[in-house]
C-alpha positions as CSV (number, residue, x, y, z in Angstrom):
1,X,-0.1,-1.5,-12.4
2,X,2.7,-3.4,-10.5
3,X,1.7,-4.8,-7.0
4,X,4.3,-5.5,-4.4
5,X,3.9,-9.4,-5.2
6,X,5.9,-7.9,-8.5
7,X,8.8,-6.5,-7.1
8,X,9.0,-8.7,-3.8
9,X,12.4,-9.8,-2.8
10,X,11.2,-13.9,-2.4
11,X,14.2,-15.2,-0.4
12,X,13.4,-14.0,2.9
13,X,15.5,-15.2,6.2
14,X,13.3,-15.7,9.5
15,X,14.5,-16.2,12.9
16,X,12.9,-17.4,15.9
17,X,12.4,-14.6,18.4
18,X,14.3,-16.6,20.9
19,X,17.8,-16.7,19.0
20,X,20.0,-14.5,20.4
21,X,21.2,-11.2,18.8
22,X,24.5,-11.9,17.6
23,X,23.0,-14.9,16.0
24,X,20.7,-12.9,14.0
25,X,23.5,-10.6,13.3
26,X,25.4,-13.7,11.4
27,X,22.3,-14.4,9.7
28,X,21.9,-11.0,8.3
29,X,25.6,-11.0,7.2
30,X,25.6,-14.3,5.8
31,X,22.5,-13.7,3.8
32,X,23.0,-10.2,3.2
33,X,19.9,-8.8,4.5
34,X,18.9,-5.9,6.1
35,X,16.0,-7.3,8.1
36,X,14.5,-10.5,9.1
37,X,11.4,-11.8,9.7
38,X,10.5,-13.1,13.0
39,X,8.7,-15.9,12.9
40,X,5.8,-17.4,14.4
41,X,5.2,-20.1,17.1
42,X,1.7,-20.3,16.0
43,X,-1.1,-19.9,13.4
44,X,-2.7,-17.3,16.0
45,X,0.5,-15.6,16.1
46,X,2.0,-12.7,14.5
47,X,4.7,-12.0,12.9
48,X,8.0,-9.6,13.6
49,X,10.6,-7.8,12.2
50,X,14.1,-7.3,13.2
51,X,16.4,-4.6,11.4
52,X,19.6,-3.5,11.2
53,X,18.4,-0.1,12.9
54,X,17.5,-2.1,15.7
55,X,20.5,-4.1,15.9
56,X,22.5,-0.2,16.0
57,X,20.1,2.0,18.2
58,X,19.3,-0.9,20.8
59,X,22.5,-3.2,21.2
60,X,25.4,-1.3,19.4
61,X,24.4,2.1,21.2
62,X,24.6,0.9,24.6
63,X,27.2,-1.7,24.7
64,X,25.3,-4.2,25.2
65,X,26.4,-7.9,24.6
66,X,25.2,-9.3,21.4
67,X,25.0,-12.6,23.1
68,X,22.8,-12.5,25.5
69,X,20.5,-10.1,24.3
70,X,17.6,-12.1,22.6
71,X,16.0,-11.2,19.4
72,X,11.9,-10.4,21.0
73,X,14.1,-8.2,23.5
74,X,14.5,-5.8,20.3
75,X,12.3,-6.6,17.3
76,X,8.8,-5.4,16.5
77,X,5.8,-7.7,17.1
78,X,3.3,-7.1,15.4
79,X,4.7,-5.5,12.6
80,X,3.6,-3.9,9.6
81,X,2.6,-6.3,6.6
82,X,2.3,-5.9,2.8
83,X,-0.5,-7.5,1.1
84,X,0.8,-9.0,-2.0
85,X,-2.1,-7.7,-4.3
86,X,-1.1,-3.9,-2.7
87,X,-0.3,-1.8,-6.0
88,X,3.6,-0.5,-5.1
89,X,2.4,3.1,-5.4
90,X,0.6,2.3,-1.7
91,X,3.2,0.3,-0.4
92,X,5.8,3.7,-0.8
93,X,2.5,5.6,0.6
94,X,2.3,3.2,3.6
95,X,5.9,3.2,4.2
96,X,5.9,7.3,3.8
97,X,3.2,7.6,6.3
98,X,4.5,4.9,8.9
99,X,7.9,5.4,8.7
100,X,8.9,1.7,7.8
101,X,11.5,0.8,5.3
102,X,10.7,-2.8,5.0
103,X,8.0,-5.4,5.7
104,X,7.1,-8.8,5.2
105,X,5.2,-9.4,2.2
106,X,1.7,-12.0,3.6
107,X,-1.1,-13.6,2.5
108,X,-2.0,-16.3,5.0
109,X,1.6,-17.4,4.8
110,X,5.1,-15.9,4.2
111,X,5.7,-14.8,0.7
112,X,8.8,-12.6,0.7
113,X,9.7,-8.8,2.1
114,X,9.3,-5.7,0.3
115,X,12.1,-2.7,1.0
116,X,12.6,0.8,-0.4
117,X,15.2,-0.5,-2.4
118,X,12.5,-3.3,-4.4
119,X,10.8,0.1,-4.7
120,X,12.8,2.4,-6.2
121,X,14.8,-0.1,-8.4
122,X,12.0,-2.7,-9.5
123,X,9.3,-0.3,-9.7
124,X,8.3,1.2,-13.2
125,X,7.6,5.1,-11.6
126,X,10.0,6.8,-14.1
127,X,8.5,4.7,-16.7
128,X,5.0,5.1,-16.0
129,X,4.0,7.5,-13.1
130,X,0.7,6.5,-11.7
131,X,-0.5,10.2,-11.7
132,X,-0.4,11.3,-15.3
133,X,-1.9,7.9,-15.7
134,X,-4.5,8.7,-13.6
135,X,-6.0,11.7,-15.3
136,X,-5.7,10.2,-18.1
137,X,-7.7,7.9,-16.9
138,X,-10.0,10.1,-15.3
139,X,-10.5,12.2,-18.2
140,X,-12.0,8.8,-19.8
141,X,-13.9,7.7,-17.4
142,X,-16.0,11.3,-17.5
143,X,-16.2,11.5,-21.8
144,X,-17.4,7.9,-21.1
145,X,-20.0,8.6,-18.7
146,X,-21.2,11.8,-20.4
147,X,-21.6,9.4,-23.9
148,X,-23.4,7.1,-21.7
149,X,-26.1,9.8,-20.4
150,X,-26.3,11.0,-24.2
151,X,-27.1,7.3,-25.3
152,X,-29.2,6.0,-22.6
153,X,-29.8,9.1,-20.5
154,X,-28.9,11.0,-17.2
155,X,-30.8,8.4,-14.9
156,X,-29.9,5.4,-16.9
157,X,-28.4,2.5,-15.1
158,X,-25.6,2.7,-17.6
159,X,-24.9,6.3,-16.5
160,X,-25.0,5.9,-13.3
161,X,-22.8,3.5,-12.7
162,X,-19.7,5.2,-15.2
163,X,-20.6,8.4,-13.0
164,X,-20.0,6.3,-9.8
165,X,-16.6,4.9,-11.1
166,X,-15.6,8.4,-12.5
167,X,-16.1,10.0,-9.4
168,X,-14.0,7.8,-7.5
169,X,-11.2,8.4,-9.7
170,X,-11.1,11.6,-9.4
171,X,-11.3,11.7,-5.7
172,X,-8.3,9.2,-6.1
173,X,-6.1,12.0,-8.5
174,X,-7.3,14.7,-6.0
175,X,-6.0,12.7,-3.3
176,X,-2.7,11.6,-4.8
177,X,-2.0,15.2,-6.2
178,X,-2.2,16.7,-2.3
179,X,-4.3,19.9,-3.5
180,X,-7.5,21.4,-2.3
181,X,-10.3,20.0,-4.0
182,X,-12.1,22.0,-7.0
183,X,-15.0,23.5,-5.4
184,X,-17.4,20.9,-7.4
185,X,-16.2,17.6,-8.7
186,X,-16.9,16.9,-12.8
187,X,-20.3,14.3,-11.2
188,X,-21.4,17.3,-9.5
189,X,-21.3,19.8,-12.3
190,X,-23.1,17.2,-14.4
191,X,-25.4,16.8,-11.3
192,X,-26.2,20.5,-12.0
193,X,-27.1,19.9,-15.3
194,X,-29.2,16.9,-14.7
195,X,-30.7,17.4,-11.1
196,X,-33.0,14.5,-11.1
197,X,-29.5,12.5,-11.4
198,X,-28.7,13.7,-7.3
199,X,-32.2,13.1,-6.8
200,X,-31.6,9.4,-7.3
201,X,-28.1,9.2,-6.6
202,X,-29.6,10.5,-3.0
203,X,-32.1,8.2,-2.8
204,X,-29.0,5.2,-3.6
205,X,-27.5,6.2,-0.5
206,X,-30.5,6.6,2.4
207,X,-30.6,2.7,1.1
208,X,-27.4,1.8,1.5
């Protein structure tokens, strides 16, 4: 699975929130970037973003003077970081739910900025689509732990724990695919089978 540390775009431009618009505006041409990152004055400080957009709906659209306009008059502080070990499939996901199109890649310091472009041309989706993948996946995970409960038993440790791990993938496919969920999961049809297995698995959680 790629992670956005993959398909990061490493030469990243930062600009102090005090430079002036028009300076940033130079930077972006000169450097050919779409956004910078704002940096910070401090290690308790966070970091912003300034974009093109900004640059367009804020200054451009009103006439404003470039000049004297400063760059914290426009950007977004905090904004919206990537961790670098985020697979890309979330990254799209967090951009499609925040309406973000870039963001500063960060793990205690600075590593680069991910866009929808690193996306859609560095990422391996039409190779490999996660989904397909997934149920693949999925569909392992449950032969696995249905070999396990014939080898060791329904209760077994061994079991247990290959039921845990294929239950969470499935939540994960059900989750990706956006459709209801089945009206019982393939654990709880084995549950069913096996009711001393929710018994216990009950009991796991009151101790939790």
């Amino acid at each position: 699975m790629l992670k956005a540390s993959d398909i990061m775009t490493q030469d990243v431009a930062t600009i102090k929130g005090s430079a002036t618009v028009a300076e940033a505006v130079k930077l972006m041409k000169w450097k050919n970037l779409r956004a910078l990152i704002v940096d910070v004055r401090s290690s308790q400080d966070a970091y912003g973003i300034v974009t093109h957009t900004d640059v367009i709906t804020k200054v451009v659209a009103y006439g404003k003077d470039a000049e004297k306009i400063r760059v914290y008059e426009i950007m977004t502080k905090p904004c919206i970081v990537v961790n670098p070990d985020l697979g890309v499939e979330y990254v799209a996901r967090l951009f499609a739910n925040t309406g973000i199109r870039i963001a500063p890649v960060i793990q205690g310091s600075l590593l680069g900025i991910i866009s929808e472009s690193d996306i859609l041309y560095k990422g391996d989706f039409l190779e490999n689509p996660k989904l397909p993948l997934l149920q693949r996946e999925v569909t392992r995970t449950i032969e696995e732990a249905r070999s396990l409960a014939a080898s060791y038993g329904p209760t077994s440790k061994e079991c247990l724990e290959a039921w845990a791990i294929a239950d969470e993938l499935q939540a994960e496919a059900i989750y990706q695919e956006g459709v209801n969920p089945p009206e019982k999961t393939a654990f709880q049809l084995f549950c069913d089978e096996y009711p001393e297995v929710l018994q216990i698995h009950h009991k796991e959680l009151m101790a939790v």
